[in-house]
N, C-alpha and C positions, 0 to 999 in steps of 0.2 A: 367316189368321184361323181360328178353332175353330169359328164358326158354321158352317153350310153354307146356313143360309137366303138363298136365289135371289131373292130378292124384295126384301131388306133395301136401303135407301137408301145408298148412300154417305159416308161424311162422312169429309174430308180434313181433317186439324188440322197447321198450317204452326205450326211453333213447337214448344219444349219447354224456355221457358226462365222466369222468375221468375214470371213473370205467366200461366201456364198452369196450373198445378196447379187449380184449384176449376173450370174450364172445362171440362177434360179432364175432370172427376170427375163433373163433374156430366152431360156427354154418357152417359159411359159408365153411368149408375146409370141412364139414361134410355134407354139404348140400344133395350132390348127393346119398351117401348112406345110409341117412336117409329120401329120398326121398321127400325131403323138397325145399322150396322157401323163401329167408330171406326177411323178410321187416323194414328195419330201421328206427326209426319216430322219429322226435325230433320239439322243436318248430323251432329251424336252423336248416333248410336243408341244408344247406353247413355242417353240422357237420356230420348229418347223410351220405350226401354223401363219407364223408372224408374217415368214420369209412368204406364204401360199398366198396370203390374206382370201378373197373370197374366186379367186379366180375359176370359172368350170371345165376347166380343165388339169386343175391341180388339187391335191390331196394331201394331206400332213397327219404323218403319224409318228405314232412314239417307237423308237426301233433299237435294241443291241444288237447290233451285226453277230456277238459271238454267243448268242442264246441259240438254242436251236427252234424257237420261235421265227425267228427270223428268214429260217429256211425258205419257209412259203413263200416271200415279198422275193426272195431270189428264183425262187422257180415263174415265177410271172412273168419276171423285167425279162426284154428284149436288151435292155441296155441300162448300165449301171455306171453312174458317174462319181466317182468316192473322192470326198474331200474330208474324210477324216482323219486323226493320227495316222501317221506311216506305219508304224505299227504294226498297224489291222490290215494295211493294204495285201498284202498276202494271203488273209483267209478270208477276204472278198473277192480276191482273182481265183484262188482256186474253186469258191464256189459260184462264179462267173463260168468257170471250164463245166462244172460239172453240172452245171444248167444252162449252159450253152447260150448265156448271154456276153454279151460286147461288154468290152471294161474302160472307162476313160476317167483320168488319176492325175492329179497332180504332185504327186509323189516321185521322189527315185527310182529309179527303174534298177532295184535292189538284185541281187542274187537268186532268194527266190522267187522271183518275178523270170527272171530270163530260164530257171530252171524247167517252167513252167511252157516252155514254147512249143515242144514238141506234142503236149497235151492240147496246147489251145488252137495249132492249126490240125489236126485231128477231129476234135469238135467243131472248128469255124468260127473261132472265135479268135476277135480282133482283145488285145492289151494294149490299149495306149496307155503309156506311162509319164510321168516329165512334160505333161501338157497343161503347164503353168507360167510362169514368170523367171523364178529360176529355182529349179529347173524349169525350161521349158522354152519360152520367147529367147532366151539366151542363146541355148543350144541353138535354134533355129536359126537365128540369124547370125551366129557363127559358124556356122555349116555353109551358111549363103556364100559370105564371103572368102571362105577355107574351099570352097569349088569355084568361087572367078580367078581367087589367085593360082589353084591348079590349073585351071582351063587357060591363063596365060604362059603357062609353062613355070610358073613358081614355086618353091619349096619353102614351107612353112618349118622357120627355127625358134619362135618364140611366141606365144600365145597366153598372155594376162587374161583371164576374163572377169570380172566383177561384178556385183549385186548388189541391191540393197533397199530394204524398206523406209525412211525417215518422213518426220515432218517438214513442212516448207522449211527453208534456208533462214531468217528472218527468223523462225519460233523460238520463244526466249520463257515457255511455262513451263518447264524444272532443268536442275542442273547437269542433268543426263544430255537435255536434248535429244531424245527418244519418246516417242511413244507406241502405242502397241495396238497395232493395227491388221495383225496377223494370229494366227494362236497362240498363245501367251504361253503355253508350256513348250513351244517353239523356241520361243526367248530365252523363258529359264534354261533350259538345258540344250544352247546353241554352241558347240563346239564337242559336246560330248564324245564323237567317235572320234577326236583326233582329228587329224589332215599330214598327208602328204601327198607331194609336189616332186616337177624339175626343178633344177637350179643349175643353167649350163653343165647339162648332162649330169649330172649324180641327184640320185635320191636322198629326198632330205621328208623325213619323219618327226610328228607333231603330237605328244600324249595332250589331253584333254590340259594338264596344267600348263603347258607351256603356249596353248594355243592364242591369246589375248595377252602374253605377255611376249610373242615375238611379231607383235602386228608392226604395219610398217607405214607411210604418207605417199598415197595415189593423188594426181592432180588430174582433176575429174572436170573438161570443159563446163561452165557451166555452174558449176558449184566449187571449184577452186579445191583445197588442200583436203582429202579425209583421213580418216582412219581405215587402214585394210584390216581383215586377218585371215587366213587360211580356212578355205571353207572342205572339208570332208577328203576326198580321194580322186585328185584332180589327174594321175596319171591314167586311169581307167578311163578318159575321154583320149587318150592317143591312137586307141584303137576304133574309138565310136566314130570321131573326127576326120581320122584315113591321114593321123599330120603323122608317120612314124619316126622322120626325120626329125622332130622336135626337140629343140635340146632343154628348154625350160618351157613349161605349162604350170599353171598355177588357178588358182580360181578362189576368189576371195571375197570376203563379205564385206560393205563397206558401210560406215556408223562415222557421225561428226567429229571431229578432233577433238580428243580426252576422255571418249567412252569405254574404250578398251583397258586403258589404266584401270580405270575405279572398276568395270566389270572383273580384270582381271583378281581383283581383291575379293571381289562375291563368290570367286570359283575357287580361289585357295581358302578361303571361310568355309567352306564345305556347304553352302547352301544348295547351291543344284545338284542335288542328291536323288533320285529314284528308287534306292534300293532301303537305308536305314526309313525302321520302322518307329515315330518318337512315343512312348507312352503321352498319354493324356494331353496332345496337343495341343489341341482346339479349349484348354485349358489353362496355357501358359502363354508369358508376354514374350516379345520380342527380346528383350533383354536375356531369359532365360533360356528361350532356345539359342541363341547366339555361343550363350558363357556354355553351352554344351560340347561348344569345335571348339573352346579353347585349352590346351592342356592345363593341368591343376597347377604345374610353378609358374606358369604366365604371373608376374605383380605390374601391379600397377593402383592409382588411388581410385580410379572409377573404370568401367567398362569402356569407355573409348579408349584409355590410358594404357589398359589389357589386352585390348585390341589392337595398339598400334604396337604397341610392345611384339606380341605375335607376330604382326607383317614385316615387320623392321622397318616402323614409319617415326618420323616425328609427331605428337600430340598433334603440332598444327598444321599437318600435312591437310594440303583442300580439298584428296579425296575422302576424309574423314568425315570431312563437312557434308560431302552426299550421303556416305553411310548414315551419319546421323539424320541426314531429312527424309532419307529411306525411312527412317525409322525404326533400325537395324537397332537400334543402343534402348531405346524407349522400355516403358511399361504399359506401352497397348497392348491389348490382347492380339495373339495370331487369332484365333476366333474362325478354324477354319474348318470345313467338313472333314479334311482329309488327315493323313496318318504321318505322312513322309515328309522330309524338309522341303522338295519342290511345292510341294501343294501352299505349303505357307509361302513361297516366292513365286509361286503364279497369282496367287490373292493378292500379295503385295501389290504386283506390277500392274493386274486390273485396275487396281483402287489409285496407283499412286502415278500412273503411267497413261492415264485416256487421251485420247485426244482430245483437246478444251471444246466448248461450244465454239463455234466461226472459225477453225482454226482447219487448216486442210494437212494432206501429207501429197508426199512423192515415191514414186521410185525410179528408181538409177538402176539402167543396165551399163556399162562399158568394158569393152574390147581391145584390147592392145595388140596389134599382130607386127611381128618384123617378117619380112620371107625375103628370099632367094632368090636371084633370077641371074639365069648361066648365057649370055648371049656370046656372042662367033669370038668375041677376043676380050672380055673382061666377065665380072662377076660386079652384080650391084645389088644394092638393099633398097628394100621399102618398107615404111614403115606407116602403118594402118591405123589411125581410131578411128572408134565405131562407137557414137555415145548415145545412149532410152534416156528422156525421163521424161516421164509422167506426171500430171499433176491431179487432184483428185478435187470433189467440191470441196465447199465447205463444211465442217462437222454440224446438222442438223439441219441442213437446210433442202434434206430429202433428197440431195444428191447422192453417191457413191464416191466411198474411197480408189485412190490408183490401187491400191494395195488387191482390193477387190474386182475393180476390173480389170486387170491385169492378171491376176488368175484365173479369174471368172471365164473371162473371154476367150484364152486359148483353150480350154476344156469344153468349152459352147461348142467352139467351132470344130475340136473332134469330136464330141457328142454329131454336131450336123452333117458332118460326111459320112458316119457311120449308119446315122437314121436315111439320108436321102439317097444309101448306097454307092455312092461315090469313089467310100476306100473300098476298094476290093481284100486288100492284105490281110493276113491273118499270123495267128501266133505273138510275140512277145516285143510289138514296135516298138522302136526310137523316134522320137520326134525329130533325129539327123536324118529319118529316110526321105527322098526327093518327094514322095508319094505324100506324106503327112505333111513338112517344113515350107515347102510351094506356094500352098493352096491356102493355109493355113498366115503365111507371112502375107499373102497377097489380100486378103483380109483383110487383116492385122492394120494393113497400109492405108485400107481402103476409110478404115474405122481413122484415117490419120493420126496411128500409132507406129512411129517411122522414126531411122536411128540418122543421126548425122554424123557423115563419114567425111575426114581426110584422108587424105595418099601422099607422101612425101619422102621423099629419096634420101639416104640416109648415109654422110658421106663415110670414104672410107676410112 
């Protein structure tokens, strides 16, 4: 580093990829008056240094968190802000405990993360976890609203909440309507653990293949019809939220109308794979690894033919038509460093998925609440939306993505209370506690990143 101030705070930033830019930027323009030193680590040091450019009080280095190189960069930080795979995030907290640094993540505040509580206020150490977008801003601002309708005396029996990355409304550059704005092997392999939900009262369970083929139509102020699906283990916020009365929770990803169909076809192709190892990969075409998921009596005249024959499609089904400009059926090379089938469908989705030059994106949070309210001689309903969206610059014109600040910014701003001493808490946070969601939304507001809400009575 260029400073030489002896006294400055630490701050370790884990990441240097889509979703760091406005983070980084914002630490570093703050650096000086929160008496701090940035350190950027990524496995490319050219990324890191990108995100640093010359500023003096930031530093870019090349880092694997799970080397034991890496040790030393953890015994320094006072504070570690991890934006890499979730993953890792566990053997970053733990060695946050065991060098007695602060942790702030925009990650899920997984299992072992919360096993980890009784270590990290032992040591003094704060875990922010879920201080992102979603997770993160979500949670927050349904917590806001989940304690005014308590504090009216309300009982919350239904709680929608939904998410989502996309391009502007209007973008018509490939037939997904998607692009990738976030980490791409986020994309590939988004539904992998499943999801279950309420559904007026019973538990309803979601293995990874069914999860894009039971998606459903949210009408979203604002942007009109989407596509839902089941996002992860939406019951485990019954107990975060304090709703136990809650007869249906759910919490859902939301994508344009007709992405879930054709994605749903990419996850029964076996492509978002992690674990099958392919010989000679980065050696074969598209074509060849495809004809790999299909069994040997699949016929048909050519590899779409084969293909549809497998899904139970017609030839001229229109999702066939994006698989083929995927480039799913071709004789291009995968041409890719890695081993496994995801790795060839995170390259894919880089190359074939950016966001064009001048083209911007969005994100969409919204909230659904109905609750309860018991007064001296009837019972009445209300019914709550609560709807984010964000819009981001333009691609290339030196602005930033929403996607990026909207993650960026809730991880800034628990980075800032932690540095400026503010949060006092310690052990394994929620971004539901009054302590974090407060200060943090009141921000958020100030930055005029603010949700718009109805209330409307809902007859019997």
């Amino acid at each position: 580093m260029t400073t030489s101030d002896p006294l400055a705070k630490n701050v370790l930033v884990l990441g240097a990829g889509f979703s760091t830019p406005y983070l980084i930027q914002r630490l570093l323009d703050r650096a000086e008056s929160l008496g701090a030193q940035i350190t950027v680590a990524d496995v490319d040091r050219a990324a890191a240094a990108h995100r640093v450019g010359n500023h003096p009080r930031g530093r870019a280095i090349a880092l694997d968190v799970t080397s034991e190189a890496s040790v030393d960069e953890f015994s320094l930080a006072d504070l570690v802000v991890c934006l890499i795979p979730p993953k890792l995030q566990p053997l970053v907290a733990r060695r946050c405990v065991e060098h007695r640094a602060h942790m702030v993540s925009a990650s899920y505040r997984s299992r072992e993360i919360r096993e980890l509580e009784d270590d990290a206020r032992a040591a003094g150490v704060a875990l922010m976890t879920e201080m992102g977008l979603d997770p993160g801003i979500d949670l927050m601002s349904a917590q806001r609203i989940i304690e005014e309708i308590q504090g009216r005396g309300g009982v919350v029996e239904s709680f929608l909440s939904y998410g989502g990355g996309l391009p502007e409304v209007e973008f018509d550059g490939n037939p997904l309507r998607y692009c990738v704005t976030w980490n791409p092997r986020n994309v590939a392999m988004a539904g992998e653990s499943g999801a279950q939900f309420l559904r007026r009262g019973a538990v309803r369970l979601q293995p990874w293949h069914e999860v894009f083929q039971q998606s459903w139509t949210v009408d979203v102020p604002g942007l009109g019809a989407m596509d839902a699906y089941s996002n992860r283990d939406a019951i485990a916020y019954r107990e975060i939220h304090g709703i136990e009365h809650v007869h249906t929770l759910v919490r859902g990803t939301l994508r344009y109308p007709g992405f879930c169909r054709v994605w749903q076809l990419v996850v029964r192709l076996g492509l978002p794979n992690e674990q099958l190892y392919v010989p000679n990969l980065q050696e074969r075409t598209w074509a060849e690894l495809l004809t790999m998921f299909l069994p040997r009596d699949v016929t048909g005249s050519d590899l779409r033919d084969r293909t549809a024959h497998y899904l139970g499609l017609e030839r001229r089904d229109g999702r066939l038509d994006v698989l083929e400009w995927l480039g799913l059926f071709s004789d291009e090379p995968v041409a890719v460093a890695g081993r496994r089938p995801v790795d060839a469908l995170v390259s894919l989705l880089e190359r074939k998925l950016p966001l064009p030059e001048g083209a911007r994106d969005l994100v969409v949070l919204h909230h659904d609440f109905v609750a309860r309210y018991e007064d001296a001689h009837r019972s009445r309903r209300e019914r709550t939306l609560s709807t984010f969206i964000c819009h981001g610059s333009p691609q290339g014109t030196g602005g930033t993505t929403a996607m990026a600040r909207t993650v960026g910014l809730p991880a800034a701003l628990g980075a800032e209370l932690l540095l400026r001493g503010e949060l006092r808490r310690t052990g394994a946070l929620s971004p539901t506690d009054p302590d974090v969601y407060r200060p943090v939304l009141a921000a958020l507001d100030a930055e005029g990143l603010t949700f718009e809400e109805t209330t409307e009575p809902i007859e019997s």
